[in-house]
C-alpha positions, -999 to +999 in steps of 0.1 A: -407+561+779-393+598+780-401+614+744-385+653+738-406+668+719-391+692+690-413+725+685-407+755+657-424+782+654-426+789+621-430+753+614-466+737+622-454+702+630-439+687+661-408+661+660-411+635+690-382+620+698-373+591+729-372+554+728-401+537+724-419+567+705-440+547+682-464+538+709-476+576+706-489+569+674-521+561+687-527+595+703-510+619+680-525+607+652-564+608+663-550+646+676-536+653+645-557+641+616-590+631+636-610+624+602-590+596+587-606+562+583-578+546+562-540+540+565-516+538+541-485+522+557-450+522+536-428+502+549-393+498+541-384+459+543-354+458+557-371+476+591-373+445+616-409+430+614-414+435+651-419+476+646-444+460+618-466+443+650-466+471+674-478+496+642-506+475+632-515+475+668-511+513+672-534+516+643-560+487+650-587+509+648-588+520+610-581+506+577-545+499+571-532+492+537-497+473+540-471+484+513-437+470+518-406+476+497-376+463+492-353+501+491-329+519+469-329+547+448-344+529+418-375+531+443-378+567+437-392+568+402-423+580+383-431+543+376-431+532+412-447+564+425-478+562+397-480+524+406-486+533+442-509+563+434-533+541+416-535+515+444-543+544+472-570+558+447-585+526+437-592+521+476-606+556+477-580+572+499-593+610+505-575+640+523-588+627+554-566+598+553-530+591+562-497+577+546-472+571+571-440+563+561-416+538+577-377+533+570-353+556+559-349+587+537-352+571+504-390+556+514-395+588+531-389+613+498-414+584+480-442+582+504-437+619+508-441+625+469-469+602+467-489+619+498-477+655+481-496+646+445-524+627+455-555+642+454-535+676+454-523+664+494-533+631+512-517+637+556-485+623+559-467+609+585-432+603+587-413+576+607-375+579+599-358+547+612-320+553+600-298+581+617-292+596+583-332+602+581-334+609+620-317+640+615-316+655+580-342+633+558-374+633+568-370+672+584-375+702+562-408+690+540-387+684+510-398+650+487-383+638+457-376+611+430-345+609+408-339+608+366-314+597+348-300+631+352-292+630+388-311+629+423-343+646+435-346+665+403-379+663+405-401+666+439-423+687+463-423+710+497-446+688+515-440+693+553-452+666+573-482+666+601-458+648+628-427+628+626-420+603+653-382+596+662-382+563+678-342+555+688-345+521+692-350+513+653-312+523+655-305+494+675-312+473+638-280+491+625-248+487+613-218+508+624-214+521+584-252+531+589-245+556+615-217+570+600-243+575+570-261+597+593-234+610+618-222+629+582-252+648+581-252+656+620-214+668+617-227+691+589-249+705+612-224+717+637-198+729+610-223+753+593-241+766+626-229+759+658-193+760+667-201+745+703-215+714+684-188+709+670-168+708+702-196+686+718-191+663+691-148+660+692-157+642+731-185+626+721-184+610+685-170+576+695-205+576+718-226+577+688-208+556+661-193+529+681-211+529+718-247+537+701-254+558+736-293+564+737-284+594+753-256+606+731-274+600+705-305+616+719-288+651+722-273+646+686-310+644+671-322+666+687-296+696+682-295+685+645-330+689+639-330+721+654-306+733+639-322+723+603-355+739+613-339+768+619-327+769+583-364+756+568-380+780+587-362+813+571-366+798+540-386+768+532-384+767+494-348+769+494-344+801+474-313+813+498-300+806+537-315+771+532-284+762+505-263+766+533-276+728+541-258+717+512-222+723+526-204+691+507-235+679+486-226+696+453-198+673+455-220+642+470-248+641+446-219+635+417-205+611+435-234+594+445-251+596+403-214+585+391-215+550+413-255+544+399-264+550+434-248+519+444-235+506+478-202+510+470-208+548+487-237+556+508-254+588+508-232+598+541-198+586+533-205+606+497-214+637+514-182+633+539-161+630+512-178+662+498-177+683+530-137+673+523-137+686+492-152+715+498-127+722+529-102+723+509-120+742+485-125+768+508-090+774+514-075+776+480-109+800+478-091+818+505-127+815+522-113+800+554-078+796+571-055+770+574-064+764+611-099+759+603-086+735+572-064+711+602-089+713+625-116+695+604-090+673+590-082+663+626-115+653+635-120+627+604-086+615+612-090+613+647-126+592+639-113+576+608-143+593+589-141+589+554-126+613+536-106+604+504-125+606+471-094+584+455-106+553+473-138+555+454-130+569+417-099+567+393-082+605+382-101+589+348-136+588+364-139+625+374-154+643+343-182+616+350-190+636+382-187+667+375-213+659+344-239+649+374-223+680+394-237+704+364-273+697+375-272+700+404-304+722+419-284+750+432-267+763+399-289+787+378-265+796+348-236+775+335-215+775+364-214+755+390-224+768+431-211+759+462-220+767+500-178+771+511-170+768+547-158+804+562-152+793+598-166+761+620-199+775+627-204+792+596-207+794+556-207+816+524-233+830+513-254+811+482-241+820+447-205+837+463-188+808+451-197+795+414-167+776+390-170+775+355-174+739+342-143+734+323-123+745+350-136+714+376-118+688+364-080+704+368-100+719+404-109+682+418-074+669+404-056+691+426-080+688+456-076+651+457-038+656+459-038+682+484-013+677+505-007+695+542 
């Protein structure tokens, strides 16, 4: 077992990261939160039941309480969250104690939320087991659930005391699955690292088709980084940390619009909305037409999705841009987006807001952009 361990400065936990990292449980978490006595484990049921054995083993010495669910974003809801509250209290769970979460970024934000408000901060533990939460959920200490308004409207900064990166829980998933979480790790490169971006062009097919441990390794790794380095300048998200929402203006409409269904996943929305807003950026005039082809190229060249016309009728769009209005971001009656200046870096929050009535006739013509 070779684990990388991830360490920030100006963040206090540490990110482990290898195949076969759950079996460090046992350690890290008598280092990390030697008081507990009890365990709350959330566990996403779709995570193969195997990972649930080699847990309970990891954790044979205290009191585990077994909460599985069966995921999606109806999950992250006051309801659910006060129904598990009162089952943690009624078994006297203390600050001493731990919830770990297990499965993707949607149990993550609710066992995050949960551990956030109860008893003003119960330890939590994350264990992301999807790419998508490998490299953008469960880093950053941010929690949610969603209202009928729109996603993560309501939430917490919690940061984590350790999150454990295991690569083999990738093995459980499907190609669309990584593509979910590959959008998040191309993000990465095209707001911060230019040389990422190059690394990725050879090496994409590694990580969505081949599911190279090693690949994939590096990917996680650099992603993560990258992200902390944005947290740590600003963990409350009051400026640079925006820039992490390249595309999700556009993703969290798209993904409200569809009810949160399957028929677009959280990574193929916010593809489609880093496409948007590349195209955006040059009728903005933020970034040139080489920097337009170039991105262009590299979903074409990985058949990324891209085309928000697959997904919605012209008719559906004001429906979208009614979940666009509240989004987090905007602070007035316009709406903001982070616009792409070069690969490798952004605008600055706030430099690019469009008035509401004006989106409609804006998304109309970015759809039928033509080259």
């Amino acid at each position: 077992m070779k684990v990388s361990i991830i360490k920030n400065k100006n963040v206090d936990y540490q990110i482990f990261v290898g195949s076969g990292a759950i079996k460090l449980l046992k350690t890290k978490i008598k280092f990390y939160c030697p008081n507990a006595n009890k365990i709350a484990l959330i566990f996403d049921k779709k995570v193969p039941s195997k990972y649930k054995v080699v847990l309970k083993k990891q954790l044979k010495n205290y009191k585990v309480y077994l909460h599985e669910y069966f995921v999606n974003e109806n999950l992250k809801s006051f309801t659910k969250v006060n129904s598990l509250s009162e089952k943690l209290i009624k078994n006297n769970f203390n600050r001493n104690d731990v919830i770990i979460s297990v499965g993707g970024g949607i149990i993550g934000d609710f066992a995050g939320f949960t551990a956030s408000i109860v008893k003003r901060g119960i330890n939590f533990i994350n264990i992301p087991t999807t790419l998508l939460s490998q490299v953008d959920a469960s880093v950053g200490g941010k929690t949610g659930i969603n209202t009928i308004k729109g996603k993560n409207l309501i939430g917490s900064f919690y940061q984590p005391k350790m999150i454990i990166t295991d690569l083999d829980f990738l093995r459980s998933l499907t190609k669309r699955d990584l593509i979910c979480g590959f959008a998040e790790i191309l993000k990465h490169s095209l707001i911060h690292d230019k040389n990422f971006f190059r690394w990725l062009k050879k090496n994409t097919k590694k990580i969505i088709e081949d599911l190279d441990f090693a690949t994939l390794k590096y990917a996680i790794i650099k992603s993560c980084k990258i992200k902390l380095y944005f947290v740590s300048k600003d963990e409350r998200e009051k400026s640079i940390r925006m820039k992490l929402n390249f595309g999700h203006t556009f993703a969290h409409g798209i993904e409200a619009a569809c009810n949160f269904s399957r028929k677009i996943n959280h990574g193929e929305a916010v593809l489609v909305g880093m496409n948007l807003a590349t195209k955006l950026s040059f009728k903005k005039k933020s970034c040139s037409f080489e920097t337009l082809s170039e991105i262009d190229k590299f979903y074409s060249d990985n058949n990324l999705p891209s085309n928000l016309g697959k997904y919605f009728s012209k008719k559906s769009f004001p429906k979208i841009i009614q979940y666009m209005i509240g989004d987090k971001k905007n602070v007035d009656d316009k709406i903001n987006f982070i616009l792409i200046k070069r690969i490798g870096k952004t605008s600055k929050p706030g430099n690019y807001k469009i008035k509401v009535r004006d989106m409609n006739n804006i998304i109309n013509r970015l759809v039928n952009f033509n080259f």
